[in-house]
N, C-alpha and C positions, 0 to 999 in steps of 0.2 A: 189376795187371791180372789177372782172372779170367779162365782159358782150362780148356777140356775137352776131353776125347782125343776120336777120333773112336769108339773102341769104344765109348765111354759114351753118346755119343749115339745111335749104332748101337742099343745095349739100350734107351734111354729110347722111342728108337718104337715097335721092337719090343712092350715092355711096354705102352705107350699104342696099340698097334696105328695108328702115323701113318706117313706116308711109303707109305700104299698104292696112293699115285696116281703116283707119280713114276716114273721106268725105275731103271734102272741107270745110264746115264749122269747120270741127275741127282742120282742118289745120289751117284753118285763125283765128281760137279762142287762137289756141298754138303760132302762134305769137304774136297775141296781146298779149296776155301774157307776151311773152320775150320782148316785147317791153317796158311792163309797170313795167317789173322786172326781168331786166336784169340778178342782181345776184342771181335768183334762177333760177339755174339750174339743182338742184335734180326734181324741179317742171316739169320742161320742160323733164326733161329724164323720167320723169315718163309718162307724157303726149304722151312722142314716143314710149316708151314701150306696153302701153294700146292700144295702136295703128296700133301694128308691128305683124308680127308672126315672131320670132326670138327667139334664143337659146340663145340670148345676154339680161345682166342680166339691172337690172336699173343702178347698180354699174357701170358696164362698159362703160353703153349708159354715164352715167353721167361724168365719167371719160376720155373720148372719146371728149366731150363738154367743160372740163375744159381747156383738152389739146389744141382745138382748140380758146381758146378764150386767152391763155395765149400769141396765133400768132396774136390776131386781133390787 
């Protein structure tokens, strides 16, 4: 199972500038999330996509996620 901390994801938006749409509660509902299900991370890319204004697609964000979790 491929899982990623939430700090990492935390920076991955950060760095990609995503997640500018979203509160803070949605933030902290999207980790809980990745917390209680780590290996869904088409969920979690969807949840930063919804959340983003970005030209980057779910696929990407999701792939982008796999890639990082494959270093954790």
């Amino acid at each position: 199972m491929r899982k990623i901390d939430c700090s990492t994801i935390r920076s991955y938006c950060i760095r990609n500038n995503l997640f500018t749409c979203g509160s803070c509660k949605q933030y902290n509902a999207m980790f809980a999330y990745n917390d209680e299900h780590p290996d869904k991370l088409h969920d979690t890319a969807i949840m930063i996509w919804l959340c983003s204004e970005t030209t980057k697609t779910i696929e990407i964000i999701e792939n982008d996620l796999r890639e990082l979790a494959k270093n954790y």
